[in-house]
VOPAGU-2260 file (C-alpha; in pm, 1 decimal, decimal comma):
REM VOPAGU-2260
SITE   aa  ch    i         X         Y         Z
SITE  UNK   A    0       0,0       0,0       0,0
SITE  UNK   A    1     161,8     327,8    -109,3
SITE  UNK   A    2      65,6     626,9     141,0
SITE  UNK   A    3      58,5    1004,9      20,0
SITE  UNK   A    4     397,8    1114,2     145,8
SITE  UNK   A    5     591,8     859,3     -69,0
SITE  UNK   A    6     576,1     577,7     216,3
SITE  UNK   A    7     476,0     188,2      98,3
SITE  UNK   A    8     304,7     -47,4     405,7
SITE  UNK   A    9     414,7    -422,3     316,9
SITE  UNK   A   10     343,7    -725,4     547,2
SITE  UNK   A   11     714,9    -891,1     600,8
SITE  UNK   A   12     823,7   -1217,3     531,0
SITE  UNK   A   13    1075,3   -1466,0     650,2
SITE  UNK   A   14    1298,1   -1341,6     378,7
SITE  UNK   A   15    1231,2    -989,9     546,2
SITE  UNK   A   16    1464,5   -1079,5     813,3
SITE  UNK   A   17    1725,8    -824,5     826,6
SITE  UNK   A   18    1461,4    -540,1     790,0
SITE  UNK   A   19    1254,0    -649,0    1077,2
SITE  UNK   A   20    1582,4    -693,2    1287,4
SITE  UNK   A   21    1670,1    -340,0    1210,9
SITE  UNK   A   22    1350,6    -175,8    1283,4
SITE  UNK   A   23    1254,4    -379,3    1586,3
SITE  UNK   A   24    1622,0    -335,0    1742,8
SITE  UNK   A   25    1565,3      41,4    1601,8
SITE  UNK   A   26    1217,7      32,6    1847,3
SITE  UNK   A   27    1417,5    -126,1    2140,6
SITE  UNK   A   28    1670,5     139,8    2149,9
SITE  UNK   A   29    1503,3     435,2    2094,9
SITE  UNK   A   30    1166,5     398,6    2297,3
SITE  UNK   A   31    1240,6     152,6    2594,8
SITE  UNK   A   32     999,9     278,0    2781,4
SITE  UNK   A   33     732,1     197,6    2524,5
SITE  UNK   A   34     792,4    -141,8    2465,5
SITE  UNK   A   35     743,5    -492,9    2719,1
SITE  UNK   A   36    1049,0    -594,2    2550,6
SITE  UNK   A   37    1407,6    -511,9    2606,6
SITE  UNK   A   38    1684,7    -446,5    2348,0
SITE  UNK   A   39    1911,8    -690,3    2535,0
SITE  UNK   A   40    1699,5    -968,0    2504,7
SITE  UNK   A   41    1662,6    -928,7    2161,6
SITE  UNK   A   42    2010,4    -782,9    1949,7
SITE  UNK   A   43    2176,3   -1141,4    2029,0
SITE  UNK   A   44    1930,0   -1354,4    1862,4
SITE  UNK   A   45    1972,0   -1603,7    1578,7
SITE  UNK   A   46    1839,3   -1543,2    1283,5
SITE  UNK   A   47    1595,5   -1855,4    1335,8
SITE  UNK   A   48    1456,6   -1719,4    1644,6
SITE  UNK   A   49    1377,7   -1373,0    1482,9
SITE  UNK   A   50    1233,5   -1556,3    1198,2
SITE  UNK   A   51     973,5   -1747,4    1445,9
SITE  UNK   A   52     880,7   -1348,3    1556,1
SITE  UNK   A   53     759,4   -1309,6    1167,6
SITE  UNK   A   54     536,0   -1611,3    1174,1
SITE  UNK   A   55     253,9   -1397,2    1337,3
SITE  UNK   A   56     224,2   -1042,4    1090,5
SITE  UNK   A   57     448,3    -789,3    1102,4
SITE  UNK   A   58     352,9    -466,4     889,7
SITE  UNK   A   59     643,1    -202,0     834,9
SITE  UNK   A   60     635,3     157,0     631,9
SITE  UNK   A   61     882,8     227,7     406,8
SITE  UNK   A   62    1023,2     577,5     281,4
SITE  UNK   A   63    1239,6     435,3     -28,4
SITE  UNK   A   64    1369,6     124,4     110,5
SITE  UNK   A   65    1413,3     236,7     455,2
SITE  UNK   A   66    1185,0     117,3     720,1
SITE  UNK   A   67    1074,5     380,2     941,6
SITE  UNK   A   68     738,7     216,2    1152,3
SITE  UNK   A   69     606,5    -104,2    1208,8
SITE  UNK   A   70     257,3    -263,0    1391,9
SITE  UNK   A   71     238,8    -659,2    1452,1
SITE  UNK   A   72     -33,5    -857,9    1526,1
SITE  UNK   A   73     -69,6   -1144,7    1737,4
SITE  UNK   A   74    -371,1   -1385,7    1672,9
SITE  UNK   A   75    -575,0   -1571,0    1974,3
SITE  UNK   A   76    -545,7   -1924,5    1924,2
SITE  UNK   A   77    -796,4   -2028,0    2174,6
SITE  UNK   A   78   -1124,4   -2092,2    1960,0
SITE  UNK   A   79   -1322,1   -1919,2    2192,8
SITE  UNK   A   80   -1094,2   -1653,8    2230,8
SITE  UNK   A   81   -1033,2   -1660,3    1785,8
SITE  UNK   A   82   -1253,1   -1331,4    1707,0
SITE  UNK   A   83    -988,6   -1146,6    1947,2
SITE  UNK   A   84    -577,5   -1017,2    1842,3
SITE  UNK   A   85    -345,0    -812,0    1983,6
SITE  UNK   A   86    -174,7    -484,4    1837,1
SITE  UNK   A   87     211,8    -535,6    1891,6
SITE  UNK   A   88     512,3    -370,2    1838,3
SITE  UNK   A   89     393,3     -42,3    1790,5
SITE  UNK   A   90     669,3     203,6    1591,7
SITE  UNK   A   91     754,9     520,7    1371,3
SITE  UNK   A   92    1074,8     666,1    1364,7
SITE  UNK   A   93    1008,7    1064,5    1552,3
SITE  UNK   A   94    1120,4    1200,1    1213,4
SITE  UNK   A   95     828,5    1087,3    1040,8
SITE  UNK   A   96     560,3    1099,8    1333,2
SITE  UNK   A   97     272,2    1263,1    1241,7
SITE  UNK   A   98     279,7    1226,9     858,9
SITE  UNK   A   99      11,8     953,4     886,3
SITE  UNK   A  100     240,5     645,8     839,5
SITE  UNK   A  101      62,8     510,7    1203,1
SITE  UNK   A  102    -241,3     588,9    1074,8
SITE  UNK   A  103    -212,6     371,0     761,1
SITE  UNK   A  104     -27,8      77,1     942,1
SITE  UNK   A  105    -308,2      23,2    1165,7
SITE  UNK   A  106    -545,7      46,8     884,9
SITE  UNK   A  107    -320,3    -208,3     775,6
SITE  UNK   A  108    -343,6    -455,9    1051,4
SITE  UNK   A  109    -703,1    -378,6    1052,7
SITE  UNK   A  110    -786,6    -504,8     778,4
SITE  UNK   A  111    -564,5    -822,7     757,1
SITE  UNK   A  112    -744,0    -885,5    1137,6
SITE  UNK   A  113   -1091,1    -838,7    1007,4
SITE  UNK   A  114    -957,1   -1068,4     682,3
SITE  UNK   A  115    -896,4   -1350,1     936,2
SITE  UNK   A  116   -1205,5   -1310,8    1117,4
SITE  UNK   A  117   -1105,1   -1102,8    1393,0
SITE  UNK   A  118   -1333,3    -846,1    1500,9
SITE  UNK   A  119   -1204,7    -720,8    1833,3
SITE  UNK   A  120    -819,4    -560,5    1840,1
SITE  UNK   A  121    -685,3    -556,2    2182,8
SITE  UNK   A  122    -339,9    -372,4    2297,3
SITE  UNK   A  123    -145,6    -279,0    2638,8
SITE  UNK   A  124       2,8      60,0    2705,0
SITE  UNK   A  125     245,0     228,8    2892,1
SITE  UNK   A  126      13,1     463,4    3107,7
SITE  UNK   A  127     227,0     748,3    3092,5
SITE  UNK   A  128     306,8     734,7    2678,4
SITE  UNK   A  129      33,8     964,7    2644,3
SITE  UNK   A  130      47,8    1071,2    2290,8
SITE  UNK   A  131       9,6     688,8    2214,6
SITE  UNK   A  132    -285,7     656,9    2414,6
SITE  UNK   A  133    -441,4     954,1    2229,5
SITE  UNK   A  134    -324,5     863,7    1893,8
SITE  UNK   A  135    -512,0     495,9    2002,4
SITE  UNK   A  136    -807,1     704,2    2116,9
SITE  UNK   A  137    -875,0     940,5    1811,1
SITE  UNK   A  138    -880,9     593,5    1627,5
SITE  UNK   A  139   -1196,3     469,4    1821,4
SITE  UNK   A  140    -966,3     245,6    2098,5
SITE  UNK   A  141   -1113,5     274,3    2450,9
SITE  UNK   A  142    -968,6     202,1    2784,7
SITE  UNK   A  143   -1126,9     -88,0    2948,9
SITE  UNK   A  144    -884,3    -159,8    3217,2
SITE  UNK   A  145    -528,6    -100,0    3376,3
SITE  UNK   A  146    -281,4    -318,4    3555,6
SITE  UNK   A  147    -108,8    -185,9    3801,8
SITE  UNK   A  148     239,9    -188,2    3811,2
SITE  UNK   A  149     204,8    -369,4    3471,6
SITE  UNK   A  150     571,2    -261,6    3342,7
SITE  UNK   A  151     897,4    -315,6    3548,1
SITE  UNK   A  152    1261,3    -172,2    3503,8
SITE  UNK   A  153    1390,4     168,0    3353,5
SITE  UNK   A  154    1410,1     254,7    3781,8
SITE  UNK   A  155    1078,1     218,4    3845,2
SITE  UNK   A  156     706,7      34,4    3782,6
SITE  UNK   A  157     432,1     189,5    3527,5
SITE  UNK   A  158      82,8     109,6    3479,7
SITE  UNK   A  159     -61,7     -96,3    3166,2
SITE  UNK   A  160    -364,2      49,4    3012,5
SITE  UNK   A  161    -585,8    -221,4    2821,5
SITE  UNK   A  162    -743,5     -59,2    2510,8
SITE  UNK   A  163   -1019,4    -276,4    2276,5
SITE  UNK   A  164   -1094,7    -166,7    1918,5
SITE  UNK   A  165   -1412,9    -311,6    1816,0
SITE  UNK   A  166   -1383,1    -400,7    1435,1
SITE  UNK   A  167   -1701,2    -494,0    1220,5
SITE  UNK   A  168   -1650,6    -654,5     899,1
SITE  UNK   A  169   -1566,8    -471,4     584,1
SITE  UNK   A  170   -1819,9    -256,5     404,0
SITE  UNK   A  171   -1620,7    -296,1      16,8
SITE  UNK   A  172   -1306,6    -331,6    -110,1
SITE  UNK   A  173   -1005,4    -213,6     105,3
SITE  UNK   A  174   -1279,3     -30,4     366,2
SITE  UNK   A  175   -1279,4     -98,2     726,9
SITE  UNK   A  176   -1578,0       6,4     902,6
SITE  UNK   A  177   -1473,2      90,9    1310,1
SITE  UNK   A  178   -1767,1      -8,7    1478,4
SITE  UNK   A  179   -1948,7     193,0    1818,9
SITE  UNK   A  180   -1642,9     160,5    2072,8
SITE  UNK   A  181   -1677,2     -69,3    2308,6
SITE  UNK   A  182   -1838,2      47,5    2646,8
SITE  UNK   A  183   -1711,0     -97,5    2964,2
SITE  UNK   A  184   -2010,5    -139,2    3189,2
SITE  UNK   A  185   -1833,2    -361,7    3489,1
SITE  UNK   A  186   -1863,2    -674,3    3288,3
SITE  UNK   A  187   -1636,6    -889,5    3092,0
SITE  UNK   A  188   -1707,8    -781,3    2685,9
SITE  UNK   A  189   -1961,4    -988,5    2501,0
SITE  UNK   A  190   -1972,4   -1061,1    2156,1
């Protein structure tokens, strides 16, 4: 998918390898406190381990053949639990922030989610990575929980806000349709 500013969205491959290393090491380094994950547990692996990290989708926005963002996905395997996934590995380089490129890569992952019969994207956030949370909010996510102390490390513990995205299935070709965010009234969500 080509976006306005010159940008391209592809889904990676295995063959992909070295371009997902670099932009998910890129993540690590830059935004620790963003990410569950820690650069040191990640820059030694083989290149079989980081290939098992592409077997769920990995999206990533190119400007020329530079990657500059990614989003991932990670399907419930649970039947019960199948309509469900959860928005990963959340990037864009600060240079290119705000030019959209998040935008598209969640449309993105939307629509490769509702393509496999999810209808309900899920996601953790740092509490205090507040432009995140409102980029996830203008893009009909809604808070439905926290856990407390949900992050450890980087001298200190931070709170993990739980955000849903309620999907509904396409209305045409290449359209996603964001359905009525959920509402959390006490319960556990029903579909």
């Amino acid at each position: 998918m080509s976006i306005e500013d010159g940008a391209a969205i592809r889904r990676l491959s295995v063959k992909d390898v070295d371009v997902f290393r670099r932009i998910r090491l890129e993540a690590l380094s830059h935004e620790p406190l963003s990410f569950a994950s820690v650069f040191g547990d990640w820059v030694n692996l083989s290149d079989r381990q980081w290939r098992q990290h592409l077997s769920q989708p990995v999206f990533v926005a190119f400007v020329g053949d530079q990657p500059v963002g990614m989003m991932g996905l990670r399907f419930e395997r649970a039947r019960k639990m199948a309509h469900r996934a959860r928005l990963v590995s959340v990037y864009v380089r600060k240079g290119k922030r705000g030019t959209g490129i998040a935008a598209h890569l969640l449309r993105e992952v939307a629509e490769h989610a509702l393509a496999h019969g999810v209808v309900q994207l899920e996601l953790g956030v740092n509490a205090e990575n507040s432009a995140a949370i409102r980029f996830y909010e203008r893009h009909g996510f809604v808070e439905v929980g926290c856990i407390p102390d949900g992050f450890l490390g980087h001298d200190g513990k931070l709170d993990e806000l739980i955000m849903v995205l309620r999907l509904a299935p396409p209305f045409g070709p290449g359209q996603v349709f964001f359905a009525e965010p959920y509402r959390n009234h006490g319960n556990s969500p029903s579909l």
